[in-house]
N, C-alpha and C positions, 0 to 999 in steps of 0.2 A: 616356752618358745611358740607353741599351737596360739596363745591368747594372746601374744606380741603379734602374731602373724597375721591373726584373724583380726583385731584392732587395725595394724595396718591397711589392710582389705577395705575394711569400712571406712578409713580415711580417704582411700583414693577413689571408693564409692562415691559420698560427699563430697571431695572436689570437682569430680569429674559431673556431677549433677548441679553442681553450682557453678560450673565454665559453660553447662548447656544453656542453662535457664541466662545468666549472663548474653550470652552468643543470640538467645532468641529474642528478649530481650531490646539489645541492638540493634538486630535486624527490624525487629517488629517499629523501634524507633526511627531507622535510616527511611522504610516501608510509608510510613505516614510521612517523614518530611519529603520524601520523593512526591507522595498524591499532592501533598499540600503548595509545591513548589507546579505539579500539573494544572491544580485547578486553578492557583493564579495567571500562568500561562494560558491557559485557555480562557479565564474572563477578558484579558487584556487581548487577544484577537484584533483586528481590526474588524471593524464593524459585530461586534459583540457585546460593546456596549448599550446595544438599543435588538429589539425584538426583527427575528430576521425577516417574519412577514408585516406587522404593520409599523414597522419603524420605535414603536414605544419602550421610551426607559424606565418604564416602570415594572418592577417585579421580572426581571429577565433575567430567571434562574432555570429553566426547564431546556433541558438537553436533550435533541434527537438525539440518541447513540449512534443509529445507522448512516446518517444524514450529516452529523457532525456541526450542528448549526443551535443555537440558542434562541428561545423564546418567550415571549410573557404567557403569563398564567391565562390569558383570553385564550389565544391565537393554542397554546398548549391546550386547552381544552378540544377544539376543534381537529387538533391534531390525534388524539386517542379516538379520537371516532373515525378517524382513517382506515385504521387497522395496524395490527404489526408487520403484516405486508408491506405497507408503506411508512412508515412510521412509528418508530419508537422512543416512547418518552420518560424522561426520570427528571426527578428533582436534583441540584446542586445542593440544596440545603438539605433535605431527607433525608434522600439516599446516599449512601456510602457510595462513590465511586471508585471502583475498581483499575486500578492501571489497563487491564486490556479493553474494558469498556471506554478509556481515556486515549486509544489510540485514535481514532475517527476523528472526534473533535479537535485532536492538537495538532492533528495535520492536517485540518479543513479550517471551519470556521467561515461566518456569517459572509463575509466577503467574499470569497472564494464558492459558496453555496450558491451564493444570489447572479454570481457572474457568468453561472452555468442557467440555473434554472429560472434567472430572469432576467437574461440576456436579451430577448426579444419583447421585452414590457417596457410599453411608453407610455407616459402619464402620470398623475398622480395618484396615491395611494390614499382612498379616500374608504376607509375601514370604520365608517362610522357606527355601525350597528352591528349584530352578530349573522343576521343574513348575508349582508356582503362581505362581510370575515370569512363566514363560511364558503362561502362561492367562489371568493379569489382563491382562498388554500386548496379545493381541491382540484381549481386549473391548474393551478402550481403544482400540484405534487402527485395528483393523480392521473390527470389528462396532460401534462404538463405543455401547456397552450405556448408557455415564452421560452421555449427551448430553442436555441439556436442547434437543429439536428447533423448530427457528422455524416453527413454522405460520401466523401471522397475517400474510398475505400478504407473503411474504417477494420478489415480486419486488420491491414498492417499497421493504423493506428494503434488497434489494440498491442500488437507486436511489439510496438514501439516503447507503449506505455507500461509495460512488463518491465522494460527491460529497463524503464527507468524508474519504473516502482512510485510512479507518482501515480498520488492520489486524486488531486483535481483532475486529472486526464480521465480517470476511472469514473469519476464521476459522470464528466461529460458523455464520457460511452454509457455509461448505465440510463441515465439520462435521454439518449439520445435511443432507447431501446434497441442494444445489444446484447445478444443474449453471452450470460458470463460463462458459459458452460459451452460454447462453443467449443470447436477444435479447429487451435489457432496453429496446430504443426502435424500436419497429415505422416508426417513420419514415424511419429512418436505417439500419436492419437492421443498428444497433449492438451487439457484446457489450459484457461488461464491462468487458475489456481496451481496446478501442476509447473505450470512452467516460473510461479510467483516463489513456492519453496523453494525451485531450485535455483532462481536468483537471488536469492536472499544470501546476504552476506553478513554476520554482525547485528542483526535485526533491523536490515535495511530494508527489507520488504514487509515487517511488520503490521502496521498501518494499512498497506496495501492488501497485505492477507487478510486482513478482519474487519475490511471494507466488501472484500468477496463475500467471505464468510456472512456476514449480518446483510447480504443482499441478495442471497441465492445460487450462489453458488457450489457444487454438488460436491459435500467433501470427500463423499463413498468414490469419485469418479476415477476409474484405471486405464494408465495407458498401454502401448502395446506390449508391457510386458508384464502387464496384471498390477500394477505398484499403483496404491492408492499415494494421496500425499502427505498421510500416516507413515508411510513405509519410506518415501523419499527423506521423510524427518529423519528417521531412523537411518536410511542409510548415509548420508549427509550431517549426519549427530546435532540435529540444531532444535536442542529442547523446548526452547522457547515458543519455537514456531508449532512443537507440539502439544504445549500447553492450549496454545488457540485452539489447535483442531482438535483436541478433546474438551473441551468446554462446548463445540458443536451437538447439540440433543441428537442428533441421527446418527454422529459417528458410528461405523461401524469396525470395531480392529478383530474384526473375527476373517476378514478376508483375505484370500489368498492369493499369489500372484504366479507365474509360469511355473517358480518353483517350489511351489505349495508351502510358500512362508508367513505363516500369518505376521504383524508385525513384531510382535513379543518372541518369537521365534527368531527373527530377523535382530532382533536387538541381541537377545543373547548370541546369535551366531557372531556378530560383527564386536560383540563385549561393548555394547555401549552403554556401559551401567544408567547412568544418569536416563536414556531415553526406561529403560527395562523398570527402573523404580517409576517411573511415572507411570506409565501401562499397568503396573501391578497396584497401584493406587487407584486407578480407573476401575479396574476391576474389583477393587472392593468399595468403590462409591466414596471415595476420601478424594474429591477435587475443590476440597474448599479454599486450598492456596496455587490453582491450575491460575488464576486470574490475574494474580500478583504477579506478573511476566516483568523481564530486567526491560527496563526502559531503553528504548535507540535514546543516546544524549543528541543527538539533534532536533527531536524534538523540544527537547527541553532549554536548547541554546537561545539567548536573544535573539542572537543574529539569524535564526533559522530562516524568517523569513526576508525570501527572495525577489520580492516582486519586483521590485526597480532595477533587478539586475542588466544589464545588458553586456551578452558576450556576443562574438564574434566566431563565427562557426563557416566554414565553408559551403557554399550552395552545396552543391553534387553530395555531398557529406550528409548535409542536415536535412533533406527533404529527399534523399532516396531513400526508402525506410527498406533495410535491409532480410531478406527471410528469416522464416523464425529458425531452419537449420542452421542459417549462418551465425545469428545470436544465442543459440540455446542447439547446441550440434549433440546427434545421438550417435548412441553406441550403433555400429554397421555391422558388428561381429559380438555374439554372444559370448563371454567369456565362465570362466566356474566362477562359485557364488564369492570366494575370496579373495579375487581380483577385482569383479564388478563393484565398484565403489557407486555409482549411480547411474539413473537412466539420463538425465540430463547434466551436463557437465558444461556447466556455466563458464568455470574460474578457466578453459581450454581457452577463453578471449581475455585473458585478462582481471576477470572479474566485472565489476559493476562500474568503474572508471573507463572503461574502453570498452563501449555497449557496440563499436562499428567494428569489432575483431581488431585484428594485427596488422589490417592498413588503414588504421586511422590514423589522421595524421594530429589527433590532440594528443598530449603528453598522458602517461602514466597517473599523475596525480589530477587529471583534468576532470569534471563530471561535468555534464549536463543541467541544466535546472530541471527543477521536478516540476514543474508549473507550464506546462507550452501547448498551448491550444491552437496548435498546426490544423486551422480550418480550411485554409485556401494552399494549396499545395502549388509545386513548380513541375512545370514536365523538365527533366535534365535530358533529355532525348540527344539534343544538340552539343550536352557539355560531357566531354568527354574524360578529363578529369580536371580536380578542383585545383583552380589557380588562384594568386593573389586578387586576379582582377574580377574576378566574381565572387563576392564576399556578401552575404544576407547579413544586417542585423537585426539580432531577433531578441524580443523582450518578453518576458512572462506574463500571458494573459495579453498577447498581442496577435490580434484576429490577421490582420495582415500585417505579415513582414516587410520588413523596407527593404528595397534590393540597392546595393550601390554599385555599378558596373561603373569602373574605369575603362574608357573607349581609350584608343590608340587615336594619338594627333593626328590627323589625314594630311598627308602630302600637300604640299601646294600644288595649285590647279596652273596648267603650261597654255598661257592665253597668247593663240596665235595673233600675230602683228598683222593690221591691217594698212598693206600699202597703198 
């Protein structure tokens, strides 16, 4: 009976080691048809067929990561003597790309790069030598000479652009030299980043986070109740977004918050198993599958992109950009650690579909375009609220909006009779 049993034993050993290897197996397979299905997505871009600084189709395989934009091997060369400051470059054909290194570029791209950072460039592009190769690229991306700059109070831009997690927005701000680590909610002594996790729904803010991330943004930074955006992952259980911020070289998860939790502490208290395996992999230096993040599928849809869209948004609505408490509202009242689910509590408006709170008047299923370069602003001073008759339409990557006011017929005019 001991050698029936013990036999048995070792059967269910070898199955069970041949359902892993199976299991891994087809991950490892779904894993590459996933990158493989990214990098043709991002070859076909618009405007990615040709080098984003001198226009050439030839050899235009070399990816900024940070920048999101594709290049030929010249224009790539000039580009690594930038710095990683400015500039970071990999091969498509070389290097292996990694799904979180593929979020930038599948939500940018050569179009959308050149629409910010050479918006104000008139002329031709005459890159005949490697001097003025060199000389245009580092107007462009170091001094950046053809930037159209966002002045009309760009912190609520910034605001704005959180809350709808678009990336060309972020661009424009970064761009336009903002600094990302600002504190865009004096209540909460929130950055960007901080308020980016806690909009994040589904891996909607993804792309948006590892745009901050690869551009300076401080991922050690705590708000007023000591919570790095380690600890918001954690308490929000959104591992993916925690894979990003431990692939950051500085992270630090040794830090602690009001109530001296570091975040591994914070994971077991809350039982968030999935966040506590990952911290405990960090901590023995095993993050070589932290990269391999679950893809947002709208990145990956045809249809993703929006640019021709045109919706129909209420003035008063759409250009009064609303506070960051009223988008991202903080806790008023300190609660015990069991109650306190997080310091910013997004999903209280709705979630990411109703970025205007609970009197908005778009539907539940309605969203925003991620793409809106709200440069010229409306003063609504005089509108007191939004009617059918003051209706903007606004189109993505539309510098000025088109307003259409329907006037009321005026009276006929009472012409006195001349006897």
């Amino acid at each position: 009976l001991f050698c029936c049993a013990k036999q048995w034993l070792n059967l269910l050993k070898k199955a069970k080691k041949q359902l892993e290897q199976e299991a891994m197996s087809s991950e490892a397979t779904s894993g590459e048809r996933v990158q493989k299905v990214a990098m043709e997505k991002i070859k076909s871009l618009p405007g990615n067929d040709r080098c984003c600084d001198c226009t050439s189709s030839r050899d235009v395989s070399w990816l900024c990561t940070n920048l999101g934009s594709l290049h030929c091997i010249d224009c790539a060369g000039v580009h690594r003597e930038l710095g990683v400051h400015v500039s970071r470059i990999q091969s498509l054909n070389l290097d292996r790309l990694d799904r979180a290194t593929a979020l930038i570029p599948l939500a940018l791209g050569n179009q959308k790069v050149n629409m910010v950072l050479e918006a104000g460039y008139s002329g031709l592009k005459m890159l005949e030598n490697s001097v003025e190769r060199k000389r245009f690229i580092q107007k462009k991306y170091v001094a950046r000479k053809f930037v159209v700059p966002v002045t009309d109070r760009p912190m609520e831009y910034l605001i704005e652009t959180v809350a709808l997690g678009s990336v060309s927005n972020l661009l424009h701000l970064y761009a336009s030299g903002v600094d990302m680590n600002s504190i865009v909610d004096p209540d909460s002594n929130s950055t960007p980043l901080l308020m980016a996790v806690a909009a994040d729904t589904g891996g909607s803010h993804l792309a948006f986070i590892q745009f901050l991330l690869q551009n300076g943004a401080d991922v050690n930074a705590q708000n007023c109740f000591g919570d790095t955006a380690v600890h918001l992952c954690i308490r929000q259980n959104k591992p993916e977004c925690l894979k990003l911020l431990l692939l950051v070289w500085n992270v630090n998860v040794e830090l602690c918050n009001v109530d001296s939790l570091t975040p591994l502490l914070l994971a077991q208290q809350l039982q968030h198993e999935t966040c506590e395996r990952l911290l405990n992999k960090f901590e023995q230096n095993a993050k070589s599958t932290f990269a391999d993040i679950e893809f947002p599928l709208s990145l990956l849809n045809e249809g993703a992109d929006d640019s021709a869209e045109l919706v129909d948004v209420p003035l008063a609505m759409r250009f009064s950009t609303p506070r960051a408490s009223q988008l991202f509202p903080t806790r008023s009242v300190l609660v015990n650690n069991d109650q306190r689910k997080s310091v910013l509590d997004f999903s209280a408006n709705g979630g990411r579909n109703s970025v205007f709170g609970e009197s908005s008047c778009l539907s539940s299923t309605f969203s925003l375009p991620q793409k809106s370069f709200t440069l010229n602003r409306f003063d609504n001073s005089s509108i007191s609220e939004p009617t059918p008759a003051n209706v903007v339409t606004f189109s993505s990557f539309q510098r000025k909006p088109q307003c259409t006011t329907i006037l009321p017929r005026p009276a006929p005019r009472k012409v006195p009779l001349l006897l």
